[in-house]
C-alpha positions as CSV (number, residue, x, y, z in Angstrom):
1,X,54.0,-56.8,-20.0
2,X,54.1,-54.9,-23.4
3,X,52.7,-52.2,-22.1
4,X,55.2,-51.9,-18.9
5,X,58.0,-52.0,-21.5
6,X,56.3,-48.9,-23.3
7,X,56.1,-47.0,-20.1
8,X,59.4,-47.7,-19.5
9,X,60.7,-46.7,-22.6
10,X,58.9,-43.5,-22.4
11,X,59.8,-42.8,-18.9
12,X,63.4,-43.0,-19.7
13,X,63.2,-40.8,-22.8
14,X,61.3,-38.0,-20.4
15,X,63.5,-38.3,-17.0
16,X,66.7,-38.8,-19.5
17,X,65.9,-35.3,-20.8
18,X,64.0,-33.6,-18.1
19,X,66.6,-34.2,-15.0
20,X,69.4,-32.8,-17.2
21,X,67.4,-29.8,-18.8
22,X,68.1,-27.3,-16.6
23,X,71.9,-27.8,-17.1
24,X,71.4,-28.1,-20.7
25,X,69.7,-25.1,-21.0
26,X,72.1,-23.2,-18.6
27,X,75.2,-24.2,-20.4
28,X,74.6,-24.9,-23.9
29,X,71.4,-22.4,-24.5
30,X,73.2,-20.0,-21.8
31,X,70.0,-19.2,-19.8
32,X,70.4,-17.8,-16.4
33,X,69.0,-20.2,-13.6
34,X,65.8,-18.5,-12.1
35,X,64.7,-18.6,-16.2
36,X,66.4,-21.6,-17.2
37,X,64.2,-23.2,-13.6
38,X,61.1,-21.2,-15.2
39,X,61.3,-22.9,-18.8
40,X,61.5,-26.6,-17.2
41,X,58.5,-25.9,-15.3
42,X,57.1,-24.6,-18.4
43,X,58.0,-27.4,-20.7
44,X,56.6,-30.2,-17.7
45,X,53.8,-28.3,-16.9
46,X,52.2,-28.4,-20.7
47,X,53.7,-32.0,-20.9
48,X,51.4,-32.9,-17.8
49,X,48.8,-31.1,-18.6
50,X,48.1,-31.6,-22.2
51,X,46.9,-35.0,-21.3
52,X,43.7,-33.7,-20.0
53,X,43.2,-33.1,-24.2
54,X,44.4,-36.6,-25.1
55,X,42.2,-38.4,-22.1
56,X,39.4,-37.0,-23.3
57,X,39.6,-37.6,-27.0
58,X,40.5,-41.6,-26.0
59,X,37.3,-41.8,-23.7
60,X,35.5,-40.6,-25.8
61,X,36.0,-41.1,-30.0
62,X,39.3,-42.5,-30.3
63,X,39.9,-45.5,-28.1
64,X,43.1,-46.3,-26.3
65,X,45.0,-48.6,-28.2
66,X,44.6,-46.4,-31.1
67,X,45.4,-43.3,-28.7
68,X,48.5,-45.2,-27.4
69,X,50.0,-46.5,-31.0
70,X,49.5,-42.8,-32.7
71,X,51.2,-41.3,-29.5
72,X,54.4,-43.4,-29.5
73,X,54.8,-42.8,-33.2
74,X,54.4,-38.8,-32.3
75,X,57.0,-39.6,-29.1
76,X,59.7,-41.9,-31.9
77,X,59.0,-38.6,-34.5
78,X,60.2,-35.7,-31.5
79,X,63.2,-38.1,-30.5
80,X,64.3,-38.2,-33.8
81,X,63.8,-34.0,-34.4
82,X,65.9,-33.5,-30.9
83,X,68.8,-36.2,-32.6
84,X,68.5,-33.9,-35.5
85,X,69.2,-30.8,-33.5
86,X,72.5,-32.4,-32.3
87,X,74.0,-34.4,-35.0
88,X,73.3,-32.8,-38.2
89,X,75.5,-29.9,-38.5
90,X,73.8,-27.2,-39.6
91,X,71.5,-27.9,-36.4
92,X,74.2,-27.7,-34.3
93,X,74.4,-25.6,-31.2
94,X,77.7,-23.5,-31.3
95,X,80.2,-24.5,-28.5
96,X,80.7,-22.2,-25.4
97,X,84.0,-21.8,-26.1
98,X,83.7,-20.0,-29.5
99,X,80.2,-18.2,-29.3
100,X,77.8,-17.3,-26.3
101,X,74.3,-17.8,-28.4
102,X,73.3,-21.3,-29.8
103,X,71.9,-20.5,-33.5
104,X,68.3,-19.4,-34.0
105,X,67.9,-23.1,-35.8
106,X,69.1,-25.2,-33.2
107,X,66.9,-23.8,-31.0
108,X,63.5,-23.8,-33.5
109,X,64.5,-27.4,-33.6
110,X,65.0,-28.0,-29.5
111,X,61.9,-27.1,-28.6
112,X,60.0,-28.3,-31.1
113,X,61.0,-31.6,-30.7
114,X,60.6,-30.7,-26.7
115,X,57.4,-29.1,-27.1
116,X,56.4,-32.5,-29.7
117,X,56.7,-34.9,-26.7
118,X,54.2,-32.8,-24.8
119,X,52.0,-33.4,-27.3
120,X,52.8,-37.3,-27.9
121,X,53.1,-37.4,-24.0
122,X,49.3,-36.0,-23.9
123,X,47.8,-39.1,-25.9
124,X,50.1,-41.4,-24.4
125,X,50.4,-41.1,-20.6
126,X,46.6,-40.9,-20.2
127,X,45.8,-43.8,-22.4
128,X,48.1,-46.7,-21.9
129,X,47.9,-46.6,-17.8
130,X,44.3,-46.9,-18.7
131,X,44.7,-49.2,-21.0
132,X,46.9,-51.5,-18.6
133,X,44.1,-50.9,-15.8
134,X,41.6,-52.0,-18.6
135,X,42.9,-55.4,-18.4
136,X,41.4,-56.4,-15.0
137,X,37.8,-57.0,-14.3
138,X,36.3,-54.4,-11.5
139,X,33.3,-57.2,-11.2
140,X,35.4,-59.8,-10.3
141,X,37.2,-59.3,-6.5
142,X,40.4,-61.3,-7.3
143,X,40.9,-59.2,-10.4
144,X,40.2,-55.8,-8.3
145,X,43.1,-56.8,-5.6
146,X,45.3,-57.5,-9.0
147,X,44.6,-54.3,-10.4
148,X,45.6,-52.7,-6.7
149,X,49.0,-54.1,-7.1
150,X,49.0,-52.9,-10.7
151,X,49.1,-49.2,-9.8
152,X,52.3,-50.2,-7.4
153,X,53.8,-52.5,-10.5
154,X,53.0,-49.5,-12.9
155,X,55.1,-47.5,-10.6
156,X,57.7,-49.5,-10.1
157,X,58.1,-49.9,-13.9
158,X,58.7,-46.1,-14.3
159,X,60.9,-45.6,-11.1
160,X,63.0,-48.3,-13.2
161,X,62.9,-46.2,-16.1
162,X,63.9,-43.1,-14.2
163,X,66.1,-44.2,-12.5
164,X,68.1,-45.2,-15.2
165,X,67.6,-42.0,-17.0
166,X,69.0,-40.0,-14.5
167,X,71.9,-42.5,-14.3
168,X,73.0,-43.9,-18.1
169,X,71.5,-41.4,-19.8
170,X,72.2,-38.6,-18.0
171,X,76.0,-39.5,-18.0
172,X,76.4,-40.4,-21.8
173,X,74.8,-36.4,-21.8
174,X,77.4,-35.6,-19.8
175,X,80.4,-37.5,-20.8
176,X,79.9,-38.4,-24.6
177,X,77.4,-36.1,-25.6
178,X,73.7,-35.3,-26.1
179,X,73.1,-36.7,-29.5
180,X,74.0,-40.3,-28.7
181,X,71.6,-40.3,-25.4
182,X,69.3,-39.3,-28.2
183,X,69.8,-42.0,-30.5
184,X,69.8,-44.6,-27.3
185,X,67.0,-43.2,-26.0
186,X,64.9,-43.4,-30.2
187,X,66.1,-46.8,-30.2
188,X,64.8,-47.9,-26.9
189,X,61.2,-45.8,-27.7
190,X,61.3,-47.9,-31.1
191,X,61.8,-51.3,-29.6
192,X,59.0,-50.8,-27.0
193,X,56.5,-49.7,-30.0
194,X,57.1,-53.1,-32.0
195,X,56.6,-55.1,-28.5
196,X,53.2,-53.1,-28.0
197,X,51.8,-53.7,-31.2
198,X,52.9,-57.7,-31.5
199,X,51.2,-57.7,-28.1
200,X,47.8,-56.9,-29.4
201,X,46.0,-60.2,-30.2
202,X,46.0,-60.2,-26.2
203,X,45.0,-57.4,-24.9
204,X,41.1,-56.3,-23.4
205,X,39.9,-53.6,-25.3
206,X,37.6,-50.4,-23.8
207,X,35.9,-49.4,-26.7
208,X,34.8,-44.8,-26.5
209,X,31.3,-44.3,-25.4
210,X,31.4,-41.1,-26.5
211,X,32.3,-37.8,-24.9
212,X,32.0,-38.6,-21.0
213,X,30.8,-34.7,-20.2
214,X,27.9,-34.9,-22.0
215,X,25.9,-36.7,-19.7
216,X,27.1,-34.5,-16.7
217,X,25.9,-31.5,-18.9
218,X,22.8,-33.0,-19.0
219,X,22.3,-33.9,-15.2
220,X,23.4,-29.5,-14.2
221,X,20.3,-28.9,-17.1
222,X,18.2,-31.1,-15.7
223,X,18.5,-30.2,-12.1
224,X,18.0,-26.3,-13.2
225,X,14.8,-27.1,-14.7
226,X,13.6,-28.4,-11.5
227,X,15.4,-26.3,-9.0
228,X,12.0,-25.6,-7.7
229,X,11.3,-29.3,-7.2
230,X,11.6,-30.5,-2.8
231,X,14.3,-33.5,-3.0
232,X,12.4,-36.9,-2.4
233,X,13.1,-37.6,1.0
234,X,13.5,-41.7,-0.3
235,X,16.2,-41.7,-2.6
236,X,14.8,-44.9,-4.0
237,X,12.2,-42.8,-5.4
238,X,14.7,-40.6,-7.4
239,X,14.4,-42.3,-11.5
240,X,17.0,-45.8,-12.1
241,X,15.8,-48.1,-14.2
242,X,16.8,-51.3,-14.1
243,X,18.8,-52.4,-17.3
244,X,21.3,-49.7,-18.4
245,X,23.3,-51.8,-20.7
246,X,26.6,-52.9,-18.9
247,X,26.8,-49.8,-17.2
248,X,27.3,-50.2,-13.5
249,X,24.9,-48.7,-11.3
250,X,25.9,-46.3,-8.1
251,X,24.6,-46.1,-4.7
252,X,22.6,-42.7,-3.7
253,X,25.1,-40.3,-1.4
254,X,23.2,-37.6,1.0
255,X,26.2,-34.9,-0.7
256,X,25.4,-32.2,-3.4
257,X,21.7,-32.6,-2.9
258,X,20.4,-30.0,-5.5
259,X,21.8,-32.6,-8.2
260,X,19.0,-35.1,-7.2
261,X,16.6,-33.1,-8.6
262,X,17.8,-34.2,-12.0
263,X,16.6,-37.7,-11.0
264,X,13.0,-36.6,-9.6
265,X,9.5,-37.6,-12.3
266,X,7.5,-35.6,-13.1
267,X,3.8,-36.4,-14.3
268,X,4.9,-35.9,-18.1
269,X,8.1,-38.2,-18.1
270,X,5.9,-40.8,-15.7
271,X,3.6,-41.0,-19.1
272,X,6.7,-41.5,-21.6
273,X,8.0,-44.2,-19.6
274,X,4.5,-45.7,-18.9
275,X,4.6,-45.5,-22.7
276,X,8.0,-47.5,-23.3
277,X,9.0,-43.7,-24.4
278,X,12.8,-42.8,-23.8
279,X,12.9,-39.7,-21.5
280,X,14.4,-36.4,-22.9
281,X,18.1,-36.8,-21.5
282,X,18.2,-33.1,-21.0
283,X,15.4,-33.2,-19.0
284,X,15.4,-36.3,-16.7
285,X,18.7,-37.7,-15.3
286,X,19.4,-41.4,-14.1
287,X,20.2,-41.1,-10.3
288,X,23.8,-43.0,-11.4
289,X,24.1,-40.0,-13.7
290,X,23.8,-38.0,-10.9
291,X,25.9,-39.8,-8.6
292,X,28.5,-39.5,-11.9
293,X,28.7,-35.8,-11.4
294,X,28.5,-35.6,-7.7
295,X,31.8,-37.8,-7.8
296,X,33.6,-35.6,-10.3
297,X,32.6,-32.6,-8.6
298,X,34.1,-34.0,-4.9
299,X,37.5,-34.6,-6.6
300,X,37.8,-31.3,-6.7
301,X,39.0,-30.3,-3.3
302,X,41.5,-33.8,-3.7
303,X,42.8,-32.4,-7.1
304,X,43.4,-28.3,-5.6
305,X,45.0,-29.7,-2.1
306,X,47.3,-32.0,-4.1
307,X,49.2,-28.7,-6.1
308,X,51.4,-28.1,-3.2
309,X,53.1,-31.6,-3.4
310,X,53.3,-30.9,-6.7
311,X,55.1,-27.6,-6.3
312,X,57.3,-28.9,-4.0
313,X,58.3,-32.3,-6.2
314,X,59.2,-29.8,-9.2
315,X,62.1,-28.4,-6.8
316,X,63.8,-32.0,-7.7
317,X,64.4,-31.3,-11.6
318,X,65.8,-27.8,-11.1
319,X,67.2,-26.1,-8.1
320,X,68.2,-29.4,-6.4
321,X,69.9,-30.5,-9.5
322,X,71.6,-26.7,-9.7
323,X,72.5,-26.9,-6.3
324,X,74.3,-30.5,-6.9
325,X,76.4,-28.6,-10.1
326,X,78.0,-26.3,-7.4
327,X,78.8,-29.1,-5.0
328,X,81.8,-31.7,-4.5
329,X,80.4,-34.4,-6.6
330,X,83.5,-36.9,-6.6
331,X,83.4,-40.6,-5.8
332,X,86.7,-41.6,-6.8
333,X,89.5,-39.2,-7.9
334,X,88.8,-39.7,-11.2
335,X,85.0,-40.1,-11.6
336,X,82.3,-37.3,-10.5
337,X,78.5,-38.1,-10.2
338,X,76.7,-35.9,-12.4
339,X,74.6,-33.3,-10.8
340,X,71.5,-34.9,-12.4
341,X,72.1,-38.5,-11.0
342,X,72.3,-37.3,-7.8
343,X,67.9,-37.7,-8.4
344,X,68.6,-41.4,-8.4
345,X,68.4,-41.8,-4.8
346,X,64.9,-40.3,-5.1
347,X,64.2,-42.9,-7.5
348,X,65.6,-45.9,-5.6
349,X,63.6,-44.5,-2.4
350,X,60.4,-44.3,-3.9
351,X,61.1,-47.7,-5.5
352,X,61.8,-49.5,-2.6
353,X,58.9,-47.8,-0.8
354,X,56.6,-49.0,-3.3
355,X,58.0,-52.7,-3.3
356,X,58.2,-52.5,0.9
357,X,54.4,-51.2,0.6
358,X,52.9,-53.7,-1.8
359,X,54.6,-56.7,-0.8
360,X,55.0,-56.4,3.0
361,X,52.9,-53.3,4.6
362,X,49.6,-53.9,2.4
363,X,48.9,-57.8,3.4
364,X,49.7,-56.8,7.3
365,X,47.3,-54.0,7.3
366,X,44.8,-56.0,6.1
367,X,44.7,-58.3,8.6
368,X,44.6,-55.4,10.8
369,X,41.8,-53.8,9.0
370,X,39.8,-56.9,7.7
371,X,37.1,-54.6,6.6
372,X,39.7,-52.6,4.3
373,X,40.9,-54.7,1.2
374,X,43.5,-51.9,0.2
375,X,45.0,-51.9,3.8
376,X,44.5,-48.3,4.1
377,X,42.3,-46.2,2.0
378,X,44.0,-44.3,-1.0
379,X,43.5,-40.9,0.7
380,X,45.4,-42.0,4.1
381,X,48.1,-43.1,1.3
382,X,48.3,-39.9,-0.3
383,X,48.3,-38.0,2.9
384,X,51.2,-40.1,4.5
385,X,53.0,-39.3,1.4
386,X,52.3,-35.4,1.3
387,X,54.0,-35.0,5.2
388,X,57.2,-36.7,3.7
389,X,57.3,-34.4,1.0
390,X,56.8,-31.3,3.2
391,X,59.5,-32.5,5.5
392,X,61.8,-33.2,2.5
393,X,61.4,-29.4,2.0
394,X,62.6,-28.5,5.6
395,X,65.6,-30.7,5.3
396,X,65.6,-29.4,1.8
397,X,66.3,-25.6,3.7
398,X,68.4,-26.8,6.4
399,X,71.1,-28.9,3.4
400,X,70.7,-25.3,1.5
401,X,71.9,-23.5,4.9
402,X,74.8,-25.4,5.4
403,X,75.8,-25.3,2.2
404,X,75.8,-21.4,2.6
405,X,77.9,-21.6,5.2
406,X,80.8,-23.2,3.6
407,X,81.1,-20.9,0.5
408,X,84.4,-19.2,0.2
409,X,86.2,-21.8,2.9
410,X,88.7,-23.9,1.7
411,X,86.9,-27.5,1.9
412,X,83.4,-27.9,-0.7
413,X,81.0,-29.5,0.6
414,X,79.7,-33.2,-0.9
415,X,76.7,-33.4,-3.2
416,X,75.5,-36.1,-1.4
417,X,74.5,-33.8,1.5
418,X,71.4,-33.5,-0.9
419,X,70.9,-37.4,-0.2
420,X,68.8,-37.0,2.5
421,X,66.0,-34.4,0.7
422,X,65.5,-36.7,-2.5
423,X,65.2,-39.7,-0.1
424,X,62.2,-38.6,1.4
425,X,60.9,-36.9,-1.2
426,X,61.1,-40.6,-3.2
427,X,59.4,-42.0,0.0
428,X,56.4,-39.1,-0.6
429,X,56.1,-40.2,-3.9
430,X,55.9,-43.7,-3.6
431,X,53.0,-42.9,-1.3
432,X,51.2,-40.0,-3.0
433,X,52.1,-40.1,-7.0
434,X,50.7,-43.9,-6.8
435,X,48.1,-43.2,-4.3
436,X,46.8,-40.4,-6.6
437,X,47.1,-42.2,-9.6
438,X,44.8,-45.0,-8.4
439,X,42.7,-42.5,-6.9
440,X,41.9,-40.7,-9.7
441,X,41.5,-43.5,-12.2
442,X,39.6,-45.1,-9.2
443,X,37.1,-42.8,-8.1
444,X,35.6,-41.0,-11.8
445,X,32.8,-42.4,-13.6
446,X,34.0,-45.6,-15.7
447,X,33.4,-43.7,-18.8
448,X,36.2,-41.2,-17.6
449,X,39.1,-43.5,-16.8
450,X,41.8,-42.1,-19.1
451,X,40.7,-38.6,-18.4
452,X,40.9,-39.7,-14.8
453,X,44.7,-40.0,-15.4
454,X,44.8,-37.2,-16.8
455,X,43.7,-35.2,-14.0
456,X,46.2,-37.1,-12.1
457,X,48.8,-35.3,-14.9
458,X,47.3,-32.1,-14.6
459,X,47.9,-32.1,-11.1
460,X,52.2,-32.2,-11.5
461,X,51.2,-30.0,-14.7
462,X,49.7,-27.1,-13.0
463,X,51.9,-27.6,-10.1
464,X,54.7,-27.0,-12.6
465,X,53.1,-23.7,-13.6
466,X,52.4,-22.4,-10.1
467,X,56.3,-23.4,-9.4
468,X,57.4,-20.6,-12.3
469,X,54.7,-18.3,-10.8
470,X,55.6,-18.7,-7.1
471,X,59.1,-18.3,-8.6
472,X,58.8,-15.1,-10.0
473,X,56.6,-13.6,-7.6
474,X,59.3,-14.5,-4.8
475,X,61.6,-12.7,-6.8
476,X,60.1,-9.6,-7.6
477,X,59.8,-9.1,-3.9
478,X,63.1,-10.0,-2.6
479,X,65.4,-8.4,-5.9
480,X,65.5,-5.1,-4.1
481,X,68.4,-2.8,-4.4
482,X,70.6,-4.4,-7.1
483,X,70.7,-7.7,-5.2
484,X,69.9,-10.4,-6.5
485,X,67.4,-11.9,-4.1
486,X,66.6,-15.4,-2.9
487,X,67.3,-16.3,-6.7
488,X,70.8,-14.6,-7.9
489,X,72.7,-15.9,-10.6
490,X,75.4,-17.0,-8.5
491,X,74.2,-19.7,-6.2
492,X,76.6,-19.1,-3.8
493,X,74.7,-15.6,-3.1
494,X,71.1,-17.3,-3.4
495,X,68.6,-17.7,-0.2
496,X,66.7,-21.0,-1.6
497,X,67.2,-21.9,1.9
498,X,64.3,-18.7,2.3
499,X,62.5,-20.5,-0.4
500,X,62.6,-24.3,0.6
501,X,61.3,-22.9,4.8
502,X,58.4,-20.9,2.4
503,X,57.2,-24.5,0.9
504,X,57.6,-25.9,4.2
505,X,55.2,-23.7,5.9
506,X,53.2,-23.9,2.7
507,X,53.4,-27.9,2.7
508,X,51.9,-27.9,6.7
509,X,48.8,-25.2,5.7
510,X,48.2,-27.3,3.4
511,X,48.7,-31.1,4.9
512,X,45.9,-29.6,7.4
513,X,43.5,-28.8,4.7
514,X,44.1,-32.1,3.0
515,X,43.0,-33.8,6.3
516,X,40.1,-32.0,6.8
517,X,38.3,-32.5,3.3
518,X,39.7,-36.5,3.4
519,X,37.4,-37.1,6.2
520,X,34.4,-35.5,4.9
521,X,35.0,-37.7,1.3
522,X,32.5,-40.0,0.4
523,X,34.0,-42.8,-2.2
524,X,32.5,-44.2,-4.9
525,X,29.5,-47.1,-3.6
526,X,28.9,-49.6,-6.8
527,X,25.5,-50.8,-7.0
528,X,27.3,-54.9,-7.0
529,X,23.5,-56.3,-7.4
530,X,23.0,-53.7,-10.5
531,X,19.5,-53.1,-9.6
532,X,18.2,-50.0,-9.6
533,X,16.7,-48.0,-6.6
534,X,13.2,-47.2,-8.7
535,X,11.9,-49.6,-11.0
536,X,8.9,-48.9,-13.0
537,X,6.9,-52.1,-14.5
């Protein structure tokens, strides 16, 4: 419970600021919209990727309690330099209507206290979903089917948060001012850390094994050394002995073969073990070590065919949100929706997807498949989410199109034609974020489970960065002849229909890929009777 109300804090501090960006940095830091859209992804790509530094450090030395505590107090410390920036005068961006370049200070300050939550955010995020995962027993079958509806919880929780970030927040940017959604937002952040910490007498605690790459260092060495070895056709011959601690044990898969060597005795480790000798690590591998590896080394396809949801999700925090700023956005004569909010429908989809899916669809698939406790596997999940998300982008192009076509006449056309493209994109991510944050905390080595979040991050991170670069290279092809291609300053001369039909096609090469390397994965098999394969007397 404490640590939902962190997430939740956290979440509404980042989607408060994030949704909102672009426009902040268009009309207060007067950036053009192709670079304003270029420094969001920017700023969200090193937010989402930093974590891979901050999982590591929490699996492996620092813990993640202590991980999650010296975070939040990083996250309280950038809110309160982005207050600063707005509230103490001599921080003060200069108003458009007197100047057209906010002071060199105001914008030191900005982005450092922007580019400070990437760091808190890369301790944080990584950690204390971890941390909250830690809580459950994987030995224990009741506690595993909890821990499946804690990844849909977890969600929930920060669909909450964002949803009332691009709301409340978002308008007390937009209709009081920056600086007291700042203060709110430190406030919020500073109530959450006090609940986390008086929640500590309760909590399970994971303590760092040290650094988790180590051993996987040791099983490539290993299997070098013997590249010259055959591979025991019984893999119940390969080297497991039969107490390892707590450590649970793995099942042998017939994938990535040459690794087994690292598992195969030779005459001289035979005699060290006869002897009660510990074998060199560098030279003789566990066959869990090996099956360690082989699992981190099959994420790999999952991880590269999950960028292009990613590329097409960053489209929500900047061009949708620019597209909403040039559309009719009144509900009532006197109240207009700002652009930003507009994202809330996304929200409220992918939160209602996520309650329909843990609550109704997972207990009637599992009656149809009694052999499948999850319902579905967490790869059909993921992919049902990645064909919403492509057709989002195709409705995303055929919104854009009409839009086009009503420039210059005398009736605008509503914002909430945009409806539609953040409602399925919210049903894509109710399926895919969640399925990929299970996955990935599911499917690494236990001594990897924060870093396993963080290469959940790193996948919106880097899809963030190949957003700017797909960006730019679009550009530089279409900016021909003065014009100001698929990406002009003036919306209303844009093409990001062009662009959204380009992810589209992108999105379908890509769903087809996805499809082809989920059916070949092999998941992770523990050893429930922790005895090993080869036992030596």
């Amino acid at each position: 419970m404490h640590g939902k109300a962190l997430e939740f804090s956290e979440r509404l501090s980042y989607f408060g600021i994030a949704t909102n960006l672009i426009l902040y940095l268009t009309e207060i830091l007067h950036q053009d919209t192709k670079t304003a859209a270029k420094n969001v992804n920017y700023w969200a790509g090193v937010t989402t990727t930093v974590p891979l530094i901050g999982g590591f450090l929490a699996d492996a030395y620092i813990g993640n309690y202590p991980m999650v505590l010296i975070s939040s107090i990083i996250y309280l410390m950038s809110l309160g330099i982005l207050t600063m920036s707005e509230l103490v005068r001599v921080l003060q961006p200069c108003e458009m209507s007197t100047c057209q370049k906010p002071t060199k200070l105001h914008k030191g300050f900005f982005f450092s206290g922007l580019y400070m939550i990437s760091i808190a955010t890369g301790g944080f995020k990584p950690s204390l979903e971890s941390f909250g995962a830690d809580q459950f027993d994987d030995d224990h079958s009741q506690e595993r089917k909890k821990k499946m509806s804690f990844f849909n919880l977890w969600s929930f929780t920060l669909s909450c948060g964002y949803m009332l970030g691009v709301t409340v927040i978002v308008y007390v940017q937009d209709e009081v001012s920056w600086g007291t959604a700042d203060i709110v937002l430190t406030s919020v952040v500073a109530i959450a850390i006090v609940l986390f910490v008086l929640g500590r007498p309760f909590y399970r605690y994971r303590e760092p094994k040290g650094s988790p790459l180590t051993p996987m260092l040791q099983v490539l060495v290993a299997a070098i050394a013997k590249r010259n070895l055959p591979c025991p056709s019984n893999p119940n011959e390969l080297y497991e002995p039969k107490s390892q601690g707590n450590k649970r044990l793995l099942h042998h898969t017939p994938r990535l073969r040459f690794l087994d060597k690292a598992a195969i005795l030779d005459s001289l480790e035979d005699e060290e073990i006869q002897s009660s000798e510990n074998p060199n690590p560098w030279k003789l591998a566990t066959m869990t070590q090996v099956e360690e590896m082989k699992l981190v080394l099959n994420m790999v396809p999952i991880w590269l065919t999950s960028l292009t949801f990613g590329v097409c999700m960053a489209q929500s925090s900047t061009f949708f949100v620019k597209q909403g700023k040039t559309m009719n956005r009144n509900l009532t004569r006197h109240f207009a929706v700002p652009s930003a909010s507009i994202s809330a429908i996304g929200a409220l989809s992918m939160t209602t997807t996520i309650i329909m899916y843990d609550r109704i669809l997972i207990p009637v698939l599992r009656r149809v498949t009694r052999d499948h406790e999850r319902g579905i596997s967490i790869l059909q999940r993921i992919g049902i989410g990645m064909a919403f998300t492509t057709s989002s982008m195709a409705v995303s192009a055929l919104v854009e199109r009409k839009r086009l076509s009503v420039v210059g006449s005398a009736t605008s056309m509503s914002a909430f034609w945009l409806g539609p493209q953040f409602m399925i994109l919210g049903i894509g991510e109710g399926f895919t974020l969640v399925g990929l944050q299970e996955y990935f905390y599911d499917q690494v080595p236990d001594t990897m489970r924060s870093l396993g979040i963080a290469f959940f991050l790193s996948v919106i991170g880097i899809s963030n960065f190949l957003s700017s670069l797909l960006i730019a290279i679009v550009d530089h092809l279409t900016e021909k002849g003065g014009s100001g291609g698929w990406f002009d300053k003036d919306l209303k001369k844009s093409r990001l229909d062009f662009f959204y039909w380009l992810l589209t096609a992108l999105g379908v090469v890509n769903l087809f890929i996805y499809v082809v390397v989920a059916r070949r994965y092999v998941y992770k098999n523990i050893n429930r009777d922790g005895i090993g394969s080869f036992i030596r007397n």
